[in-house]
SENU-563814 format. One line per field, with one value per residue (C-alpha): residue number from 1; x, y, z; residue in one letter. Coordinates in steps of 0.2 Angstrom, whole numbers, plus 5000, padded with zeros to 4 digits. Each point is the difference from the previous one (the first is absolute). Layout:
<pts>
num = (NUM,...)
u = (X,...)
v = (Y,...)
w = (Z,...)
residu = (a,...)
</pts>
This chain:
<pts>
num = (1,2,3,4,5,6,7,8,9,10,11,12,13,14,15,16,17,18,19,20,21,22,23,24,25,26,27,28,29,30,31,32,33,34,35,36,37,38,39,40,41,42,43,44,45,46,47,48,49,50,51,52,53,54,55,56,57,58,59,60,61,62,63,64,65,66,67,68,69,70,71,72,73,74,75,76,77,78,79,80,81,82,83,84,85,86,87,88,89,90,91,92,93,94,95,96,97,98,99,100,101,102,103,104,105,106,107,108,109,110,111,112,113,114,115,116,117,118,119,120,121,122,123,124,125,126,127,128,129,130,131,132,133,134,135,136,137,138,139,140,141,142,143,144,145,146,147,148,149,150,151,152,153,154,155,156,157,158,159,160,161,162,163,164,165,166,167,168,169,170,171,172,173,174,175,176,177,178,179,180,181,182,183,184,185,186,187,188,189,190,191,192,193,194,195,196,197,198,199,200,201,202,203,204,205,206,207,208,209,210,211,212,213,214,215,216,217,218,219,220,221,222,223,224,225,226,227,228,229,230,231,232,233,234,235,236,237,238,239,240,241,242,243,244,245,246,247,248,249,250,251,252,253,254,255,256,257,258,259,260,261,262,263,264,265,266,267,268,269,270,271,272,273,274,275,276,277,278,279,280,281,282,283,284,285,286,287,288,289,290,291,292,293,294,295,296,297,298,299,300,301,302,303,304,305,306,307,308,309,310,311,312,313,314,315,316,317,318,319,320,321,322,323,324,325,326,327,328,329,330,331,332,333,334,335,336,337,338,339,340,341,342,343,344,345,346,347,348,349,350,351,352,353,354,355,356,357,358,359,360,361,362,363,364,365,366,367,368,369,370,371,372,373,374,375,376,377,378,379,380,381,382,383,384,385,386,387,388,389,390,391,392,393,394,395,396,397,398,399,400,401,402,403,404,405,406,407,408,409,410,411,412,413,414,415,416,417,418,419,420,421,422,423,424,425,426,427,428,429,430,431,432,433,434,435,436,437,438,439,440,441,442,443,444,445,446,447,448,449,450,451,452,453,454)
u = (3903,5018,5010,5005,5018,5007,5016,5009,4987,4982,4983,4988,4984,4982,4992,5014,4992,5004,5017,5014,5008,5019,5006,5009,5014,4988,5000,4997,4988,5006,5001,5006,4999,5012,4998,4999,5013,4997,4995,5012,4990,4997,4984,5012,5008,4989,4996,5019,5001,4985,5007,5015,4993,4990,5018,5011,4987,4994,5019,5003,4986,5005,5017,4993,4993,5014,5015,4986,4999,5017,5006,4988,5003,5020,4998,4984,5001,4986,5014,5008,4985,5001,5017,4996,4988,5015,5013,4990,4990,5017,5011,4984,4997,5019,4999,4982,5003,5017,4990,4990,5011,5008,4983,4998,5016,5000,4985,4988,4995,5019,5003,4984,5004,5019,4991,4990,5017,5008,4986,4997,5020,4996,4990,5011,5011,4988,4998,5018,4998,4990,5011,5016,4995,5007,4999,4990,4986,5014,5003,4981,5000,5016,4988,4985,5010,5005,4984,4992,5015,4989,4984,5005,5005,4984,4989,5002,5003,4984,4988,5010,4996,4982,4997,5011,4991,4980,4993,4998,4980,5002,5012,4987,4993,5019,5004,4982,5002,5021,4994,4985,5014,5011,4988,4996,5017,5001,4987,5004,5020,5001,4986,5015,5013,4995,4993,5017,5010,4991,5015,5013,5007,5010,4986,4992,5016,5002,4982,5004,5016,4990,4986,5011,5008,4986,4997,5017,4997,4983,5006,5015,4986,4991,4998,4992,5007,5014,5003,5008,5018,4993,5019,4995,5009,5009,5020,5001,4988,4998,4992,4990,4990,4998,4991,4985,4999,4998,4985,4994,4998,4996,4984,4986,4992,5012,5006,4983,4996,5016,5002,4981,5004,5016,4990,4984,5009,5012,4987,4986,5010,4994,5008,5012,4988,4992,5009,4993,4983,4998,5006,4996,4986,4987,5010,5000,5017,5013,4987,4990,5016,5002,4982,5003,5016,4989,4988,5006,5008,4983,4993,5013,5000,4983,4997,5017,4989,4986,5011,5004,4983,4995,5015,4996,4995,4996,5005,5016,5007,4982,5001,5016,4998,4984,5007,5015,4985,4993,5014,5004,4981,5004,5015,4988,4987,5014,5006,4985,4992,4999,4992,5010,4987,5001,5020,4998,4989,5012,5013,4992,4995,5018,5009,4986,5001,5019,5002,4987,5014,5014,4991,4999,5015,5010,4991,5001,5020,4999,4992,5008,5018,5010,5008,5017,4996,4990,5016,5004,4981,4998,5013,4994,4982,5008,5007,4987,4989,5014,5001,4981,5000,5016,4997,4982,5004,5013,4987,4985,5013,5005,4982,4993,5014,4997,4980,4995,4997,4981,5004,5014,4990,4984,5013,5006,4987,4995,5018,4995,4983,5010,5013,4985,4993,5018,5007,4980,5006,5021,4995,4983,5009,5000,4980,4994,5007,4989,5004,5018,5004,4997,5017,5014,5018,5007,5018,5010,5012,5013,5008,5003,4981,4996,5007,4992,4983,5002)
v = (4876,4999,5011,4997,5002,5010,5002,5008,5008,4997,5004,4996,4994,5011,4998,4994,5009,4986,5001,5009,5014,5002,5007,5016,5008,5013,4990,4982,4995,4997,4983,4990,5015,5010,5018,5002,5009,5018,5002,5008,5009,5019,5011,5014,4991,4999,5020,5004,4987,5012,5016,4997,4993,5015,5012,4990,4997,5020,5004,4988,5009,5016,5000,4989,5016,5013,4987,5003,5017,5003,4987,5008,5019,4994,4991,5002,4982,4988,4987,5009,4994,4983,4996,5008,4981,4991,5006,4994,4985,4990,5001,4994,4987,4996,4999,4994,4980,5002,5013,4986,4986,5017,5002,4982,4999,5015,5011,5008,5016,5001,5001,5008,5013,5003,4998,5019,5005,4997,5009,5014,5003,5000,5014,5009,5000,5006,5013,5005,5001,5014,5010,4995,5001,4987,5003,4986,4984,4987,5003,4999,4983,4995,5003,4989,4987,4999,5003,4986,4987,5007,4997,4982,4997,5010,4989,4981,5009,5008,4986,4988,5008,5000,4982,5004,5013,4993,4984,4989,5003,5019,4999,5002,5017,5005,4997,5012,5012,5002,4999,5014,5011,4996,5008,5014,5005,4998,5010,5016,4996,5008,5014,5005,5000,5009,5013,5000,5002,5017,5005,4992,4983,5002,5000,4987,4988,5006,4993,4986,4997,5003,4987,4985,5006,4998,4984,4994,5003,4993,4982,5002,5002,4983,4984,4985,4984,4995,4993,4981,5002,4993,4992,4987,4983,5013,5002,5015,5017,4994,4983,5010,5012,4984,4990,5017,4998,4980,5002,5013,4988,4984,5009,5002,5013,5012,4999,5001,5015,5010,4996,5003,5020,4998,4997,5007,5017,4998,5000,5009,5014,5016,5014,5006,5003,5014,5014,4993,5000,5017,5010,4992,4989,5006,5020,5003,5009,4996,5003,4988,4989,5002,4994,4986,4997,4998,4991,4984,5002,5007,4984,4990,5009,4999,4982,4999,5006,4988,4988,5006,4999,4987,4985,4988,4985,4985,4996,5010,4990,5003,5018,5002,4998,5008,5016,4997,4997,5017,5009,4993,5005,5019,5000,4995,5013,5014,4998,4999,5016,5015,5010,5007,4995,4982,4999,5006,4985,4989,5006,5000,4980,4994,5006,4993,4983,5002,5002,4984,4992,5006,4997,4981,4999,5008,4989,4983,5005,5002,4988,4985,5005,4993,5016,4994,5002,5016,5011,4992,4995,5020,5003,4990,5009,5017,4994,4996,5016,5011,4990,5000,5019,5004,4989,5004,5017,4998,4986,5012,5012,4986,4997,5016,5002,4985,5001,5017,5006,4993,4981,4998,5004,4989,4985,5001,4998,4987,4992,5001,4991,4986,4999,4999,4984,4991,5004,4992,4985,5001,5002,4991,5000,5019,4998,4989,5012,5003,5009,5010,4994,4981,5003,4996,4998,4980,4998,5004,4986,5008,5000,4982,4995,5015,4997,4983,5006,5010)
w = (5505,4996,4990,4981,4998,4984,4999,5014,5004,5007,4996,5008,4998,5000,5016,5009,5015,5015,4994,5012,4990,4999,5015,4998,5012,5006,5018,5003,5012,5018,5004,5017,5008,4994,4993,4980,4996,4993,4983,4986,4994,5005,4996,4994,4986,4988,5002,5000,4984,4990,5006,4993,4983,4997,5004,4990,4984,5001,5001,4984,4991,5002,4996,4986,4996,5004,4988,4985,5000,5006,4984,4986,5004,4997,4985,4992,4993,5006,4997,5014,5010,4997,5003,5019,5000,4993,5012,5015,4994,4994,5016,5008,4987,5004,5019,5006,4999,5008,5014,5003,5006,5010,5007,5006,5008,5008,5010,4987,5010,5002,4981,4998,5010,4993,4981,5006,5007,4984,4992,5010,4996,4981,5003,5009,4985,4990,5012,4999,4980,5001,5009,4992,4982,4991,4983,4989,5007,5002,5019,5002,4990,5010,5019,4990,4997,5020,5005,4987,5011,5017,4991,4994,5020,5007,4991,5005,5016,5002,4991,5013,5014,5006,5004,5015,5007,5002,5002,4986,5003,4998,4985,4984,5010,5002,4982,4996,5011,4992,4985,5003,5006,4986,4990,5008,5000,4984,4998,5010,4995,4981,5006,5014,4990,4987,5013,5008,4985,4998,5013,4990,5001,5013,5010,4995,5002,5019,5002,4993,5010,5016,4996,4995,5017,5011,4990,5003,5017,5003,4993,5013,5013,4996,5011,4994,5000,4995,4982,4998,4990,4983,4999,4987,4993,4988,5003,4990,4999,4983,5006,5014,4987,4987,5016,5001,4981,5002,5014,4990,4986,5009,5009,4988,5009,5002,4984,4992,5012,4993,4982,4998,5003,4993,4982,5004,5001,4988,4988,5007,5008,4991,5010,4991,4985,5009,4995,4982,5007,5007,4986,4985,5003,5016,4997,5017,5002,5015,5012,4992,5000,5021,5003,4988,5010,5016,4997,5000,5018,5004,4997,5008,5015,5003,4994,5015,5014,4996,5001,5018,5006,4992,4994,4985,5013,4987,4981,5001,4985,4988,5004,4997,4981,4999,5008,4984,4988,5006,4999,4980,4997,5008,4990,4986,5002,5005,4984,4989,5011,4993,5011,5020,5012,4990,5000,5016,5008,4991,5008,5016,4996,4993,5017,5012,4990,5001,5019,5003,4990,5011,5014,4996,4994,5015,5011,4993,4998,5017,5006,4989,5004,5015,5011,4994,4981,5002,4995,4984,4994,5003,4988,4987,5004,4999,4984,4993,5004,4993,4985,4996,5002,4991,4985,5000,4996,4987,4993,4999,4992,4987,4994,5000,4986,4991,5001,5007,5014,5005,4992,5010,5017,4995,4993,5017,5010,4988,5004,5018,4999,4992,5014,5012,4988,4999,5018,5007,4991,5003,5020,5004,5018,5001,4991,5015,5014,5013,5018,4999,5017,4994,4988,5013,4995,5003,5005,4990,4993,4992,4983,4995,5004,4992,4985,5001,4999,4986)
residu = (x,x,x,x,x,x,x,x,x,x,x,x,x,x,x,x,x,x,x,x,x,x,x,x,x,x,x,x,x,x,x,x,x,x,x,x,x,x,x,x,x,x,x,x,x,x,x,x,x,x,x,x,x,x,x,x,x,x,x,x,x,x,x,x,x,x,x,x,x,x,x,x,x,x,x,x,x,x,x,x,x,x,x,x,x,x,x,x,x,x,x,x,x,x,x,x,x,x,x,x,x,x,x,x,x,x,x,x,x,x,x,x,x,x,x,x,x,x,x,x,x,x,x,x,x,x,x,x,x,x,x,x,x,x,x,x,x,x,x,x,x,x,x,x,x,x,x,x,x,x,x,x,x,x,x,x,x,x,x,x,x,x,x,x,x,x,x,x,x,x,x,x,x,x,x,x,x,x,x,x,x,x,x,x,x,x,x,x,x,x,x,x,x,x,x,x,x,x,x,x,x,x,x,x,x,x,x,x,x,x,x,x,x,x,x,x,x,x,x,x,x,x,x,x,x,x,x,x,x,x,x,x,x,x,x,x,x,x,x,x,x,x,x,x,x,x,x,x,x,x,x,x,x,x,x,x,x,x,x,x,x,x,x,x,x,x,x,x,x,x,x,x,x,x,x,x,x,x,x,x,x,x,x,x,x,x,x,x,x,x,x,x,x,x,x,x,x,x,x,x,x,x,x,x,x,x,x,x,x,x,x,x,x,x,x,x,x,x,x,x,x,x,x,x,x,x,x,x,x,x,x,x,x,x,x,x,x,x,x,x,x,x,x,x,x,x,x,x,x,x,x,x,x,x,x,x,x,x,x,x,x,x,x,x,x,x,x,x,x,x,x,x,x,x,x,x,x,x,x,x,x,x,x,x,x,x,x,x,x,x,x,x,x,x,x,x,x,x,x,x,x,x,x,x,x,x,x,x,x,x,x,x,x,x,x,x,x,x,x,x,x,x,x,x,x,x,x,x,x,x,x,x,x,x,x,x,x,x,x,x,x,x,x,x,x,x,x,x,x,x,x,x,x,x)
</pts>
C-alpha cells in the first residue's frame, strides 16, 4: 500500500506491514559481495549518554538546592528567591534559538560537552564565594546568569543528541529509558542536596562541580555518527534560526506535539501552589510539603520504567491527548482533594500522565526532524518547555490571587481539558498518529519552500 504524503513528512499507513522500512545508518546490507561497512553505532553510547544525564541533572538539583538556602539565609526575602529563576531562565530564553543553529553547524556532543564544562565552572565560582566572602547575593546572581547561558547551550545540545547514538528502531526505548533516569535524578537530586548542605554549601558546590565534570567528560567520550552540518539556505545566523522556527511551523505534528504541553502546563501546572497546600489547606507542615514535592516524580518515574519495558506500539497520537486529559482531570482532583493519601494519588496520576506526554512528544520530535534541523528544532523544543514551566508558575501565582487558591488550580485543569478539545481539532494529523517509527522526517527543502507552505 503506498504511503500518504503530509507535508514534508510521511505517515504512513496502518498495516503497512509488506512495506520496507526506512533504512537507517546502523549498517547496510552487504551486496555484490562486498563487506557492509561497520555500523556507527556503539553499545556503550547510549549507557555513557544516561550516566551522564543522571550526573549532570543530580548536580543541577542540588545546587538548586544549596543557591536557595544559600540566597534566603542572606536575605530573608522570598523575592530573593525568585530572582535566582530570573537570573538563569532569561540568558537562556536569550541564547537557545541562536544555540540551535550553533548546534547544527557544529558537533552536538562537542557543544554539549563544553555546555557541562561551562557549568561545572559556575560552580566552581560559587564554590570560591564561600570562601572569599563577598558581601551581599549579587555575585551569586552574577554566576546564575553564566550558568542560565550554559543551560540555554546544554539544552538543544542534549535534546539533539540521541538520534545519533541508536538506531532509529531503538529510539522510542532510548527516549524512555532517558526520561526514567531523568526522573529519578530528579528525585534523589533535592533529597542530596539538602543532605549535603548539612556540611555547608561549600560542600555541596564541590559535588556539584565534580558531577557536571564527569558529565562534561562522559559526552567527550561518545561515538555515534556523525551529525549533517544543518547549513541551511539562510546567509545570516538570523536566517538559519528563522528556517528551525519555519519547519517547526510547516509540520503539523511537531508543532501540535509541542504547543500542546506548552499550554497544557501553562494552565494545568500547579506546583508552585504547593507550599499553599501543605500548610493552609491539607496542614501537613514542610514535611508534608516534601512528600508532596515527590510525589509527582514518583509517578513519572515509574510511569518512565514502564515505558522501558513496555513502549506505546500503536495510537501514539490518541494517547497522547488522553494522557494530557488525565493529567487536566489530576490537576482537577488535586485541587478539589482534601484529604493526603487523595492529593497524593493525584499527584502520583498528573506526573505519570505527564511523562506519557513527554514521551510522545520527544519521539515524534525525533523522529519528524531531518539530522540537519535537529539543533534548532531542539531550541524551539527547549523553549518551549522552559516557557510552560516558568510562565506556569507565575500563572498559577496570578490566579490564586485573583480567584483563590483552590479555583485557580481546578480552572486550570479545566483550561487544560479545553486545549486537549481544540488542539484534537487544530491537529487531526497528530490525532490520527499511529506507530512513532512511521513519523520520518522528509527532506528538507529550505527556507523559501518553507515559507511557501505556510
Amino acid at each position: 500500500m503506498p504511503r500518504r504524503r503530509h507535508g514534508a513528512f510521511r505517515v504512513k499507513d496502518a498495516g503497512t506491514s509488506s512495506e520496507t522500512p526506512p533504512r537507517s545508518d546502523a549498517g547496510d546490507a552487504p551486496h555484490d559481495g562486498m563487506t557492509a561497512p561497520p555500523s556507527p553505532y556503539r553499545e556503550r553510547d547510549l549507557g555513557v549518554f544516561l550516566a551522564g544525564r543522571v550526573l549532570t541533572t543530580a548536580a543541577t538539583m542540588v545546587q538548586s538546592v544549596a543557591v536557595g538556602w544559600q540566597v534566603y539565609d542572606l536575605t530573608r526575602a522570598p523575592l530573593a528567591l525568585g530572582l535566582v529563576g530570573l537570573c538563569e531562565f532569561v540568558p537562556m530564553f536569550l541564547l537557545t534559538l541562536p544555540a540551535g543553529d550553533i548546534v547544527d553547524r557544529v558537533s552536538p556532543k562537542r557543544i554539549f560537552a563544553a555546555s557541562l564544562a561551562a557549568e561545572a565552572l559556575c560552580s566552581a565560582l560559587l564554590l570560591l564565594l564561600v570562601f572569599i566572602r563577598l558581601p551581599g547575593v549579587w555575585p551569586i546572581y552574577a554566576v546564575l546568569v553564566l550558568f542560565g547561558a550554559a543551560r540555554g547551550f546544554a539544552g538543544p545540545a542534549g535534546q539533539s543528541l540521541m538520534p545519533f547514538l541508536v538506531p532509529p528502531e531503538r529510539l522510542p526505548r532510548a527516549i524512555a529509558w532517558s526520561s526514567f533516569t531523568f526522573q529519578l535524578a530528579v528525585i534523589a537530586g533535592p533529597a542530596l542536596g539538602g543532605f549535603l548542605y548539612v556540611f555547608g554549601p561549600s560542600a555541596a558546590y564541590a559535588v556539584c562541580c565534580a558531577g557536571f565534570l564527569g558529565g562534561a567528560l562522559g559526552m567527550s567520550l561518545l561515538s555515534g555518527r556523525r551529525s549533517g552540518t544543518g547549513r541551511g539556505t539562510g546567509t545570516t545566523a538570523l536566517g538559519r534560526v528563522a528556517e528551525g522556527i519555519a519547519f517547526v511551523r510547516s509540520r503539523p505534528v511537531v508543532l501540535g506535539a509541542i504547543s500542546l504541553d506548552l499550554f497544557a502546563v501553562l494552565l494545568g501546572g500547579a506546583t508552585a501552589l504547593l507550599p499553599v497546600f501543605a500548610r493552609d489547606i491539607l496542614h501537613t507542615g514542610p514535611v508534608g510539603l516534601g512528600i508532596l514535592r515527590s510525589a509527582s516524580a514518583v509517578g513519572a518515574t515509574a510511569m518512565g520504567f514502564l515505558l522501558t519495558r513496555r513502549p506505546l506500539e500503536r495510537r501514539a497520537g490518541t494517547k497522547m491527548f488522553a494522557a494530557v486529559a488525565l493529567f487536566g482531570c489530576a490537576t482537577i482532583l488535586f485541587g478539589l482533594s482534601r484529604n493526603l493519601a487523595l492529593t497524593l494519588f493525584a499527584l502520583v496520576t498528573l506526573g505519570a500522565s505527564d511523562m506519557i506526554s513527554v514521551y510522545v512528544r520527544h519521539a515524534l520530535v525525533q523522529f519528524a526532524t531531518p539530522d540537519a534541523m535537529r539543533g534548532r528544532v531542539s531550541a524551539v523544543n527547549v523553549l518551549f518547555i522552559g516557557a510552560s514551566n516558568e510562565l506556569g508558575e507565575f500563572e498559577s501565582g496570578v490566579t490564586a490571587a485573583w480567584w483563590g487558591t483552590v479555583p485557580a488550580v481546578v480552572i486550570g485543569g479545566c483550561g487544560t481539558l479545553a486545549v486537549v478539545a481544540i488542539w484534537m481539532w487544530l491537529f487531526p494529523k497528530l490525532r490520527t498518529v499511529d506507530r512513532l517509527q512511521d513519523v520520518t522526517a522528509g527532506d528538507f527543502v529550505g527556507a523559501t519552500d518553507v515559507g511557501a507552505e505556510l
